[in-house]
Biopython code that builds the backbone (N, CA, C, O; Angstrom):
import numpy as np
from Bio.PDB.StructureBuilder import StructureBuilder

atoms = [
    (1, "UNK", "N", (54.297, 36.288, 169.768)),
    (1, "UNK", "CA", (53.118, 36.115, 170.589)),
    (1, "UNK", "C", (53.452, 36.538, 172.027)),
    (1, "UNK", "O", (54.395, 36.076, 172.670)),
    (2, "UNK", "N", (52.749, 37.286, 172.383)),
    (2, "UNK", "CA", (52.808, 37.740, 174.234)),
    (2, "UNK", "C", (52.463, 36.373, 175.026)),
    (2, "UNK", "O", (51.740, 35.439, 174.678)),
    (3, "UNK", "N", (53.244, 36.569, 176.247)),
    (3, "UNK", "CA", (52.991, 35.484, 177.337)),
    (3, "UNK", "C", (51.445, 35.498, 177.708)),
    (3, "UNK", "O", (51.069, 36.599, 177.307)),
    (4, "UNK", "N", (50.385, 34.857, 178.252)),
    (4, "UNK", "CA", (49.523, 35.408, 178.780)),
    (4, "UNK", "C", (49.434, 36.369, 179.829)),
    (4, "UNK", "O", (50.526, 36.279, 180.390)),
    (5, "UNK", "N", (48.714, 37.297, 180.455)),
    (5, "UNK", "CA", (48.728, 37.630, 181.534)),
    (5, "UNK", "C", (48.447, 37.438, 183.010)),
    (5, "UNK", "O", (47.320, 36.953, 182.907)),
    (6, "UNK", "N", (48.656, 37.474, 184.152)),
    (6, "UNK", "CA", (48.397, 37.246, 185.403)),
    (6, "UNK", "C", (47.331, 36.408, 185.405)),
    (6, "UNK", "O", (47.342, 35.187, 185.556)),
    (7, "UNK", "N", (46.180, 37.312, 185.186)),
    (7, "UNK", "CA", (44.578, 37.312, 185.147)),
    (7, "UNK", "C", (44.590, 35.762, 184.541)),
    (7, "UNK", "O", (44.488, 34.735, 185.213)),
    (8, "UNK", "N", (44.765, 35.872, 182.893)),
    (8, "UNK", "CA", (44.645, 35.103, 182.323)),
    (8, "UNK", "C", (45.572, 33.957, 182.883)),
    (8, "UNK", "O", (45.195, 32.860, 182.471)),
    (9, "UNK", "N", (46.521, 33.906, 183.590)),
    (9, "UNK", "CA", (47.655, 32.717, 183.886)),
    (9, "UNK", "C", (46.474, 31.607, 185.120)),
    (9, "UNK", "O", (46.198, 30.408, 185.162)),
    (10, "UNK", "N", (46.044, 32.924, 186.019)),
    (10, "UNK", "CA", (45.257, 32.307, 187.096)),
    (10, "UNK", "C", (43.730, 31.713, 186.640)),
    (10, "UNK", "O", (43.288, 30.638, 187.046)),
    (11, "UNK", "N", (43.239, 32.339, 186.006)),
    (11, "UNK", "CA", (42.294, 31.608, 185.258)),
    (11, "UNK", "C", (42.095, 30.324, 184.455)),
    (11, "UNK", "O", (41.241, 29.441, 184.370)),
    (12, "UNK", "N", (43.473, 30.676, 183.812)),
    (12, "UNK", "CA", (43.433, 28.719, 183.282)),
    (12, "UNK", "C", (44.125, 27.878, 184.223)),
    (12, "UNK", "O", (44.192, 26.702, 183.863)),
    (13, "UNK", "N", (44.688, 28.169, 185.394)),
    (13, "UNK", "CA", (44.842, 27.263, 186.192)),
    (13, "UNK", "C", (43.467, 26.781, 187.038)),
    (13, "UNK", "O", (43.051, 25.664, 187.343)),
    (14, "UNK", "N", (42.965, 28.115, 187.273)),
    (14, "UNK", "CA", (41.383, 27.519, 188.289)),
    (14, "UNK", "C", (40.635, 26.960, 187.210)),
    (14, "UNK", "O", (39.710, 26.250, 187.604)),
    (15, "UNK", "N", (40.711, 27.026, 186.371)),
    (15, "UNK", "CA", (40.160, 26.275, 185.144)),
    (15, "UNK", "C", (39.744, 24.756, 185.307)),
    (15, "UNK", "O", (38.640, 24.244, 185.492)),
    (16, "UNK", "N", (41.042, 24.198, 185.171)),
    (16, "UNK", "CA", (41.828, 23.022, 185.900)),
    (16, "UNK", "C", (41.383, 22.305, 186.621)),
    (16, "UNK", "O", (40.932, 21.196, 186.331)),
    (17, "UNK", "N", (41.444, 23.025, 188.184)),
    (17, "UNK", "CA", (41.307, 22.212, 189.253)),
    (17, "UNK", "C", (39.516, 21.237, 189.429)),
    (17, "UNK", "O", (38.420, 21.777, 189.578)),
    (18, "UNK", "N", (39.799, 19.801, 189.343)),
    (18, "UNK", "CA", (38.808, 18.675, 189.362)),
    (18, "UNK", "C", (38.049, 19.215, 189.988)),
    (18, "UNK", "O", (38.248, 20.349, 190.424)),
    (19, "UNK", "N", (36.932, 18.511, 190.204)),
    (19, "UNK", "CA", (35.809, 18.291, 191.225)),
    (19, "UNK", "C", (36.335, 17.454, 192.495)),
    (19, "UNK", "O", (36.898, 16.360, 192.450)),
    (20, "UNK", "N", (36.023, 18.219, 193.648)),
    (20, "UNK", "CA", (36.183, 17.823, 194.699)),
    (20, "UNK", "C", (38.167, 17.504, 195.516)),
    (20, "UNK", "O", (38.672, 16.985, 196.512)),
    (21, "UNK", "N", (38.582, 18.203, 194.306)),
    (21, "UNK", "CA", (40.106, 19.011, 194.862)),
    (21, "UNK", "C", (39.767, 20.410, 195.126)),
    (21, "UNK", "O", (38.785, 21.115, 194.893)),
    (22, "UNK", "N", (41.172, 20.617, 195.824)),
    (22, "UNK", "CA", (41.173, 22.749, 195.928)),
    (22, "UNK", "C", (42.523, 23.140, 195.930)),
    (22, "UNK", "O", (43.273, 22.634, 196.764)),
    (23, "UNK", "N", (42.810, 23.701, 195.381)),
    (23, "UNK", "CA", (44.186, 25.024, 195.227)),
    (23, "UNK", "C", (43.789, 26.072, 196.240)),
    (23, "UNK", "O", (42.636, 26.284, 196.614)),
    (24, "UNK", "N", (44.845, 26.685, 196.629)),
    (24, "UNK", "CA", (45.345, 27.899, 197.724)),
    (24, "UNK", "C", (45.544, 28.762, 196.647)),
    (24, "UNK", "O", (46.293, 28.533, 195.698)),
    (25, "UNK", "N", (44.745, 29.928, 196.836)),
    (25, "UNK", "CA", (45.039, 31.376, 196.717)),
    (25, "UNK", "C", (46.722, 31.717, 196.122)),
    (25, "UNK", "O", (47.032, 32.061, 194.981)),
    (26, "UNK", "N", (47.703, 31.475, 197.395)),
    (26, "UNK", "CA", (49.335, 31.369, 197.094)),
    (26, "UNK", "C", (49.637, 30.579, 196.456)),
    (26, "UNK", "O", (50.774, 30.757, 196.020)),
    (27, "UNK", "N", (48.997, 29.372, 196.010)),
    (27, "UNK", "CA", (49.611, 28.125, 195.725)),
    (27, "UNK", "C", (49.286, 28.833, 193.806)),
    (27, "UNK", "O", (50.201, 28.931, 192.988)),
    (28, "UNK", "N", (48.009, 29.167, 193.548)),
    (28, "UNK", "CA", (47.760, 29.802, 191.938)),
    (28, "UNK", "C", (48.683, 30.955, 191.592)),
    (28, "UNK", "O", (49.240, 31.082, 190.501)),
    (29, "UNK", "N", (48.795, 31.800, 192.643)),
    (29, "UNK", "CA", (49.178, 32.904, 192.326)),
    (29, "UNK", "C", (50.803, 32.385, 192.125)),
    (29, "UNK", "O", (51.364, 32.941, 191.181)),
    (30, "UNK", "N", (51.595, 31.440, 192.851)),
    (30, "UNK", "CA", (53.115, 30.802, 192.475)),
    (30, "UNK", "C", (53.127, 30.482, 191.312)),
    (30, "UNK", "O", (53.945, 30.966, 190.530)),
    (31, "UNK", "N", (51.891, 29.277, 190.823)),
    (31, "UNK", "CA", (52.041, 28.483, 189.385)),
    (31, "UNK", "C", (51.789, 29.746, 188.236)),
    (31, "UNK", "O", (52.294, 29.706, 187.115)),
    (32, "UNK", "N", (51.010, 30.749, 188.667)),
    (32, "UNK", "CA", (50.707, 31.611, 187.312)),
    (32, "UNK", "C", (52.399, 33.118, 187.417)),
    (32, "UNK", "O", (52.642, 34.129, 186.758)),
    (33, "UNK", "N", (53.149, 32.386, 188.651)),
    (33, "UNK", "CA", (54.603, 33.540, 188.079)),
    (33, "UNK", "C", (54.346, 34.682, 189.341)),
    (33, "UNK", "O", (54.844, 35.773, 189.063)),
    (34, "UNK", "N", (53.796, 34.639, 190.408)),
    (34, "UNK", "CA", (53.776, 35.779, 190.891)),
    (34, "UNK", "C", (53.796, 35.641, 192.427)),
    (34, "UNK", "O", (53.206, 36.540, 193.026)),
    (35, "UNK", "N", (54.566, 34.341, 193.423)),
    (35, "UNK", "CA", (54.429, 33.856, 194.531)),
    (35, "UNK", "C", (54.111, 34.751, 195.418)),
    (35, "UNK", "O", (53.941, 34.100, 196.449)),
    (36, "UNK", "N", (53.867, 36.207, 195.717)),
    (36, "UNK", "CA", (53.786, 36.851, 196.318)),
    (36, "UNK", "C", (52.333, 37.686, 196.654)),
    (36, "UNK", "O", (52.142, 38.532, 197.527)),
    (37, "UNK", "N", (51.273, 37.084, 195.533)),
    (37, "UNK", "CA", (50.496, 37.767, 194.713)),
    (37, "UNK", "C", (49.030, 36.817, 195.128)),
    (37, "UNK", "O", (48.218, 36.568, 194.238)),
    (38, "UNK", "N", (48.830, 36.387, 196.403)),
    (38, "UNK", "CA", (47.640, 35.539, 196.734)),
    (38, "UNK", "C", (46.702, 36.333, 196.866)),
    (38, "UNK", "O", (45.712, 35.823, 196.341)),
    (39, "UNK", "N", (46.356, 37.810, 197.497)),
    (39, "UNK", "CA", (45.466, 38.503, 197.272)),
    (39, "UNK", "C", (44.903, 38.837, 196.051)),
    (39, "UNK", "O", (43.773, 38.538, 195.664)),
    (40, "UNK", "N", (45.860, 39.554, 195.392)),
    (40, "UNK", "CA", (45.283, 39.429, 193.780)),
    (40, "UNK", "C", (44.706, 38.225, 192.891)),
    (40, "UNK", "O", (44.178, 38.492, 191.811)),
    (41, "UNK", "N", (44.788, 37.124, 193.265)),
    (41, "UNK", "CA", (44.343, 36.258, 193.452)),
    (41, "UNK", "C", (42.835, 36.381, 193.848)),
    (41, "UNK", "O", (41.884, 36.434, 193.068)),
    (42, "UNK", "N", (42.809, 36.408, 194.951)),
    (42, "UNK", "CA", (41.728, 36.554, 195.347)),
    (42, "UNK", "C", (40.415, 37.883, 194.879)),
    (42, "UNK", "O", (39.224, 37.904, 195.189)),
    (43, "UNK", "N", (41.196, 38.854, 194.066)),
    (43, "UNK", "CA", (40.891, 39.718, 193.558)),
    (43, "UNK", "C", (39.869, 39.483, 192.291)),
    (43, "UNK", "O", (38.758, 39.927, 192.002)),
    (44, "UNK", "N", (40.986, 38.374, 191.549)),
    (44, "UNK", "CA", (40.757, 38.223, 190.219)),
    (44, "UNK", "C", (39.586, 36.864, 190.588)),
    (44, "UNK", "O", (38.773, 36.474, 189.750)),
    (45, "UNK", "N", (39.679, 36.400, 191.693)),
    (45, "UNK", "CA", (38.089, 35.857, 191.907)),
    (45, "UNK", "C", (37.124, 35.954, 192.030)),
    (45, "UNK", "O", (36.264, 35.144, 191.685)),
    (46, "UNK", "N", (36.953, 37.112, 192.631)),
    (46, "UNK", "CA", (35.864, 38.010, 192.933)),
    (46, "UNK", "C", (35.355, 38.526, 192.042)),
    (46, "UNK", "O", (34.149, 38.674, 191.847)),
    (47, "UNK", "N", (36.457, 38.938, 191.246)),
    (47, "UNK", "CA", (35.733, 39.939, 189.704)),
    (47, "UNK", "C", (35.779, 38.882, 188.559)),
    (47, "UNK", "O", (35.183, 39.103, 187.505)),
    (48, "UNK", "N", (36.441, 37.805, 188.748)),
    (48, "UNK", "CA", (36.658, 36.963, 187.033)),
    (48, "UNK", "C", (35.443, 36.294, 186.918)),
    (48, "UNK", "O", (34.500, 36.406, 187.702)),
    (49, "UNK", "N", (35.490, 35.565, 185.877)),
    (49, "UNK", "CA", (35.054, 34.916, 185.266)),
    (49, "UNK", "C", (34.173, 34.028, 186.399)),
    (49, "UNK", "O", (34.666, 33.408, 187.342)),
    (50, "UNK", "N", (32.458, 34.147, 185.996)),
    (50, "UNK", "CA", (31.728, 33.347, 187.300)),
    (50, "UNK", "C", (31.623, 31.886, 186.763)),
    (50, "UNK", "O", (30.997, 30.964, 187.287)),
    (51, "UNK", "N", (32.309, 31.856, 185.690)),
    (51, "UNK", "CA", (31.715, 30.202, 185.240)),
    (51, "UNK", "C", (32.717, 29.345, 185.590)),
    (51, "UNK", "O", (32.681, 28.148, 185.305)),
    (52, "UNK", "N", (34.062, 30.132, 186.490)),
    (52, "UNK", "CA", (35.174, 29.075, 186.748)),
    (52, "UNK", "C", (34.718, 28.218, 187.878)),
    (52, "UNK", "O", (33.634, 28.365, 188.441)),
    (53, "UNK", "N", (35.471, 27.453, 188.131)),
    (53, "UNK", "CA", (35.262, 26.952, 189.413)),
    (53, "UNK", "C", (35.847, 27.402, 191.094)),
    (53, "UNK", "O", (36.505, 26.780, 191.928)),
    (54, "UNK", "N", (35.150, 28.987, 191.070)),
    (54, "UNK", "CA", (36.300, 29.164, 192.120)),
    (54, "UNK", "C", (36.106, 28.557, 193.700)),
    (54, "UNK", "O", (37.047, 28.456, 194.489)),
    (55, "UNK", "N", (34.940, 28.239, 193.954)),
    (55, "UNK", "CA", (34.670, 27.540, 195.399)),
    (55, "UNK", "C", (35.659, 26.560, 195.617)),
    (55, "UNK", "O", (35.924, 26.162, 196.752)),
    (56, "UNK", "N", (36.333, 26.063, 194.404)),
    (56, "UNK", "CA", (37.586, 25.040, 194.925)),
    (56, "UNK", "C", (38.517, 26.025, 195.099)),
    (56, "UNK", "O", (39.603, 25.596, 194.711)),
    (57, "UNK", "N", (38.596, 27.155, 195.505)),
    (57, "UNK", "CA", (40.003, 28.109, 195.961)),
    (57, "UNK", "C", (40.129, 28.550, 197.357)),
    (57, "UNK", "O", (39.693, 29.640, 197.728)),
    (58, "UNK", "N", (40.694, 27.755, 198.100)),
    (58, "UNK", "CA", (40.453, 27.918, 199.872)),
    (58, "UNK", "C", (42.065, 28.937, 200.216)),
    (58, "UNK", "O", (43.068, 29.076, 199.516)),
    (59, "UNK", "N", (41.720, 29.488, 201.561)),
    (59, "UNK", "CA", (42.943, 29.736, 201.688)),
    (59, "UNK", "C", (43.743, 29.138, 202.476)),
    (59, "UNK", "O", (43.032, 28.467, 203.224)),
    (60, "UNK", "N", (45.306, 28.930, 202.861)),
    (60, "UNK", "CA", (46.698, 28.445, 203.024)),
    (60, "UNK", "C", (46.396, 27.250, 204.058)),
    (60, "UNK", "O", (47.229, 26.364, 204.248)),
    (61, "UNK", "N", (44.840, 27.287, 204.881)),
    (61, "UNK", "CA", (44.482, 26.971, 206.078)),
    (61, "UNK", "C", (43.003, 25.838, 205.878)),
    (61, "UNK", "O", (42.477, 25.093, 206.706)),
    (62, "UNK", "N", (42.698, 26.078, 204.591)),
    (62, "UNK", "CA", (41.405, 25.923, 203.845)),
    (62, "UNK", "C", (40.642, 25.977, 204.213)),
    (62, "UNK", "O", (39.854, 25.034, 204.282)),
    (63, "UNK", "N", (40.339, 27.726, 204.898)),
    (63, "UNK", "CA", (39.357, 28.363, 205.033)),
    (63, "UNK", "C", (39.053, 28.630, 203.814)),
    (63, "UNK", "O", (39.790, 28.626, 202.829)),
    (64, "UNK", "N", (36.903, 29.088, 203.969)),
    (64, "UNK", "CA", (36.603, 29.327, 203.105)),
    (64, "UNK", "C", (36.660, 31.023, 203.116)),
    (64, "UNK", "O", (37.025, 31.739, 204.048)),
    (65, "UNK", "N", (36.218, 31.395, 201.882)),
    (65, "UNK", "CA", (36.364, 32.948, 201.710)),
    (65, "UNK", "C", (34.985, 33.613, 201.760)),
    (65, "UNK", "O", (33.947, 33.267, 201.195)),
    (66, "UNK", "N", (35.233, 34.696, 202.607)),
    (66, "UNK", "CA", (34.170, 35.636, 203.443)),
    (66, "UNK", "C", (33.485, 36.650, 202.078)),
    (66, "UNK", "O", (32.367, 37.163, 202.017)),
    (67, "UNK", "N", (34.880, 36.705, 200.832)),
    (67, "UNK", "CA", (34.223, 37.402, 200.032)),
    (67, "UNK", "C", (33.211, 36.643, 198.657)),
    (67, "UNK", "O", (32.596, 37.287, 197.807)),
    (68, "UNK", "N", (33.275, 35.171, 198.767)),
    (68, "UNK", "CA", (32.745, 34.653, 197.921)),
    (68, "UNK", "C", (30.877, 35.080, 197.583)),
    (68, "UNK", "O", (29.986, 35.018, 198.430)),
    (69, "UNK", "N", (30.775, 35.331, 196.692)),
    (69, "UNK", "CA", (29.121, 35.754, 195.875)),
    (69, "UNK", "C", (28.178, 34.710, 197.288)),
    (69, "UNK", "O", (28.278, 33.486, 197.375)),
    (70, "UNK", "N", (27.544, 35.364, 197.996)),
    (70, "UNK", "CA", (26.723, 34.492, 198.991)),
    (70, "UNK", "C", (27.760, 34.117, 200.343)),
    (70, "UNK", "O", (27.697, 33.228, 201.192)),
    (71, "UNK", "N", (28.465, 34.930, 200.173)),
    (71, "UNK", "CA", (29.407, 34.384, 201.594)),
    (71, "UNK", "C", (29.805, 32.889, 201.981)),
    (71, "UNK", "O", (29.932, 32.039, 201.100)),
    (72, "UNK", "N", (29.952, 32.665, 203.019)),
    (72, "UNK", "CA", (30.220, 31.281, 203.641)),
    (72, "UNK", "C", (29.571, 30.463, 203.136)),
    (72, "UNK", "O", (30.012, 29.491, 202.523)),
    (73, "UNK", "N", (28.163, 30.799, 203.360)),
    (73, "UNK", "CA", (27.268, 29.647, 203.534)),
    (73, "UNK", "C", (27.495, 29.286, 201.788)),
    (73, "UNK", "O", (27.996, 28.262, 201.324)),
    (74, "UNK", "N", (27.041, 30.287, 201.148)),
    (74, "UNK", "CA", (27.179, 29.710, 199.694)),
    (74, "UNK", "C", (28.717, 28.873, 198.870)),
    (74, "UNK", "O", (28.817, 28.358, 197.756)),
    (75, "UNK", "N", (29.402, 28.985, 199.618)),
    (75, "UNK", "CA", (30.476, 28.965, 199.291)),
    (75, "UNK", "C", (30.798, 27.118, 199.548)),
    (75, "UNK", "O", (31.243, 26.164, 198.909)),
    (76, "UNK", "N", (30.095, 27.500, 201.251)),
    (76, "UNK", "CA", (30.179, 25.886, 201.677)),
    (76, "UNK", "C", (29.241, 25.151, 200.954)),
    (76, "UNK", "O", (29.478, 24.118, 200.328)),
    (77, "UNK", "N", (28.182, 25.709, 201.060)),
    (77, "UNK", "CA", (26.958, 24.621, 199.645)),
    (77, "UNK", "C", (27.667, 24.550, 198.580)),
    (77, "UNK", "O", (27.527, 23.374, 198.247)),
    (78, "UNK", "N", (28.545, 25.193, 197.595)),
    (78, "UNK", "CA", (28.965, 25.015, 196.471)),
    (78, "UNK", "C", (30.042, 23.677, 196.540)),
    (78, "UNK", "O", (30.210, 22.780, 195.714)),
    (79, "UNK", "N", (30.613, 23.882, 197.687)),
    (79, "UNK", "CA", (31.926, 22.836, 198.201)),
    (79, "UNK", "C", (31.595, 21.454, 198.314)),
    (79, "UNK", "O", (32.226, 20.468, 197.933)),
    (80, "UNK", "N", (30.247, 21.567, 199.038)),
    (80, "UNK", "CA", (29.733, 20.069, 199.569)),
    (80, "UNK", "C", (28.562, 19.874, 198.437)),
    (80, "UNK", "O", (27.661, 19.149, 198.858)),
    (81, "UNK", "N", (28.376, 20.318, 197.188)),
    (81, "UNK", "CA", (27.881, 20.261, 196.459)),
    (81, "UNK", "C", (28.567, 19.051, 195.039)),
    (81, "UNK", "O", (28.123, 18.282, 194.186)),
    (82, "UNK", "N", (30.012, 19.614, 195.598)),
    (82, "UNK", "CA", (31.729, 18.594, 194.651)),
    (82, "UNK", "C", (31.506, 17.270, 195.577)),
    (82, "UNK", "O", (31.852, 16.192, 195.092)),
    (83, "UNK", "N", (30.965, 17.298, 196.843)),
    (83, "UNK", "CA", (30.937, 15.654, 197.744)),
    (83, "UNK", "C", (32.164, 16.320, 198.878)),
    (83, "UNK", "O", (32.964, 15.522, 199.368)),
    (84, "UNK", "N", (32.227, 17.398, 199.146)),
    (84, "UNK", "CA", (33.626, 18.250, 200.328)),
    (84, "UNK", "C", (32.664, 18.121, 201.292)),
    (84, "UNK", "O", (31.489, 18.486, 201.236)),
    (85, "UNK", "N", (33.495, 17.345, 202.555)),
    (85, "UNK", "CA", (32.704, 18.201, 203.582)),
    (85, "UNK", "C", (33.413, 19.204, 204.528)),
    (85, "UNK", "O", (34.477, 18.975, 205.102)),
    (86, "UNK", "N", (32.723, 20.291, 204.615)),
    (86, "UNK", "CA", (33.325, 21.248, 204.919)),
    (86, "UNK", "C", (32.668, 21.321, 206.658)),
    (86, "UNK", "O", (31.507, 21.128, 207.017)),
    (87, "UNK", "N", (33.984, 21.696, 207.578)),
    (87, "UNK", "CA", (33.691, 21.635, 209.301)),
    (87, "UNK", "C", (34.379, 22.866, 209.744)),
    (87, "UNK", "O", (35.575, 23.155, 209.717)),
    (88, "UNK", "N", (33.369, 23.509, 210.149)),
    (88, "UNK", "CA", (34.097, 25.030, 210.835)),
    (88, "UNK", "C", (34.515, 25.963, 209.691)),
    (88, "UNK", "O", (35.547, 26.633, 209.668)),
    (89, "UNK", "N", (33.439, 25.904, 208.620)),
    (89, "UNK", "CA", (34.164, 26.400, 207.605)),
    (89, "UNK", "C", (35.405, 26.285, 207.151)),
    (89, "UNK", "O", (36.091, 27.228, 206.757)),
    (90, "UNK", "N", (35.703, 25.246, 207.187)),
    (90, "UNK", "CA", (37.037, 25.032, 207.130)),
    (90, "UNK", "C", (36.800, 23.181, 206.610)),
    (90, "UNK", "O", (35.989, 22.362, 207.044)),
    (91, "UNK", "N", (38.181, 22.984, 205.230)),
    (91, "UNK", "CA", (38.216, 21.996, 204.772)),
    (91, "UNK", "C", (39.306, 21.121, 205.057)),
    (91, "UNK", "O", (40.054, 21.930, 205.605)),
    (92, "UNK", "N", (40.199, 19.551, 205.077)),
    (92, "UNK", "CA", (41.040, 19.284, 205.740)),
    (92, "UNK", "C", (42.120, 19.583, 203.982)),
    (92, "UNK", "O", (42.158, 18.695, 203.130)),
    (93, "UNK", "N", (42.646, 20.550, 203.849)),
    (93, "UNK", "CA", (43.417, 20.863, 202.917)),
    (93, "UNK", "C", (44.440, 20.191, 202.210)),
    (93, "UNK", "O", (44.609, 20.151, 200.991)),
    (94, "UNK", "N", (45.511, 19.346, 203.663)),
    (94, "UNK", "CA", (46.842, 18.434, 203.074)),
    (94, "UNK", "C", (45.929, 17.321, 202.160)),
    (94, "UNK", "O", (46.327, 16.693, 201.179)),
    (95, "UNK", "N", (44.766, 17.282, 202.702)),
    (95, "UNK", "CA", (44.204, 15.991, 201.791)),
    (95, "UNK", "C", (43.418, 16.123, 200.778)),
    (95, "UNK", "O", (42.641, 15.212, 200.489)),
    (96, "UNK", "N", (43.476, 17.246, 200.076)),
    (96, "UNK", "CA", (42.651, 17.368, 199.458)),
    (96, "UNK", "C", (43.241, 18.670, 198.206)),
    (96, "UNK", "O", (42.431, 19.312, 197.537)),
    (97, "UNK", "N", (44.376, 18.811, 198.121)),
    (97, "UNK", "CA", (44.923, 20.188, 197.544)),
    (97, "UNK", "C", (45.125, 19.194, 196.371)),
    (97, "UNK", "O", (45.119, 17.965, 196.433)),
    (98, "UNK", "N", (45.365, 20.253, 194.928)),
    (98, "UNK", "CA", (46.022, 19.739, 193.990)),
    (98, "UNK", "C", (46.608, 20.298, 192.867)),
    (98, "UNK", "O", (46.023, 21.227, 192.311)),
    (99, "UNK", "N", (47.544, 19.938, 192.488)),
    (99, "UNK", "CA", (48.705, 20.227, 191.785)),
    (99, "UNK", "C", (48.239, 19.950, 190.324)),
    (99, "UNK", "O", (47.600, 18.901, 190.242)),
    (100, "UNK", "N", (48.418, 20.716, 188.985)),
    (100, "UNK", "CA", (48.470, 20.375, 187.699)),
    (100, "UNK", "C", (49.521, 19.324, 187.418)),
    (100, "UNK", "O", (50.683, 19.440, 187.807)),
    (101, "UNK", "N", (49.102, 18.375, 186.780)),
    (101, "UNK", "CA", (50.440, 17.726, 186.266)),
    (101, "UNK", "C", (51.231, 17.794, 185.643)),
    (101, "UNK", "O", (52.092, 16.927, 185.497)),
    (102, "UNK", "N", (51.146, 19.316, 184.843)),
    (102, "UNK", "CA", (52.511, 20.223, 184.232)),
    (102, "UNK", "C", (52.963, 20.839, 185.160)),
    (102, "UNK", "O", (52.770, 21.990, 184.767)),
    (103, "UNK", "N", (53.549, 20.946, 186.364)),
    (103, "UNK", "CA", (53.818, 21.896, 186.731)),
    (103, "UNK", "C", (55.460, 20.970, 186.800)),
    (103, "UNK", "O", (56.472, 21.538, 187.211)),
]
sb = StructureBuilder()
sb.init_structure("model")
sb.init_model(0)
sb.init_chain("A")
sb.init_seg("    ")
for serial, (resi, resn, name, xyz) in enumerate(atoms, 1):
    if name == "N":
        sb.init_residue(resn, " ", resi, " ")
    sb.init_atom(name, np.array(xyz, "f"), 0.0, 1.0, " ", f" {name:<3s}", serial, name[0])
structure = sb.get_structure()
């Protein structure tokens, strides 16, 4: 059997992440094998799968992302939609990031 791939590694991790947690861009792209690889990341958000949950994917700073379907604003309604409140486009991240419990 083949390993999964990238795509597929980052996908079942955003899979994952609860309601009203968020994962970093770098932080998926480390757990799916590729620490270097946060853009692609961000790649495979843009184009994957729309039924994941990607509005929980902030970046390193937990800003929100400029390229999300509806920009900011949609991005922040989707956020504070989980009960996030989001200030300056921007979320308080140390408190709110989260880790699989396989990892």
């Amino acid at each position: 059997m083949q390993p999964p791939s990238f795509k597929q590694s980052v996908e079942d991790i955003v899979r994952q992440i609860p309601r009203g947690r968020l994962m970093t861009y770098g932080q998926i792209a480390a757990l799916a094998g590729n620490p270097g690889a946060a853009r692609i990341v961000g790649g495979i958000a843009h184009f994957g799968d729309p039924q994941l949950p990607w509005h929980r994917v902030v970046n390193k700073k937990g800003g929100l992302a400029r390229g999300y379907p509806g920009g900011y604003s949609a991005h922040k309604r989707d956020l504070e939609y989980d009960g996030l409140t989001v200030t300056d486009l921007r979320l308080p991240i140390d408190d709110l990031i989260w880790w699989p419990e396989d990892v």
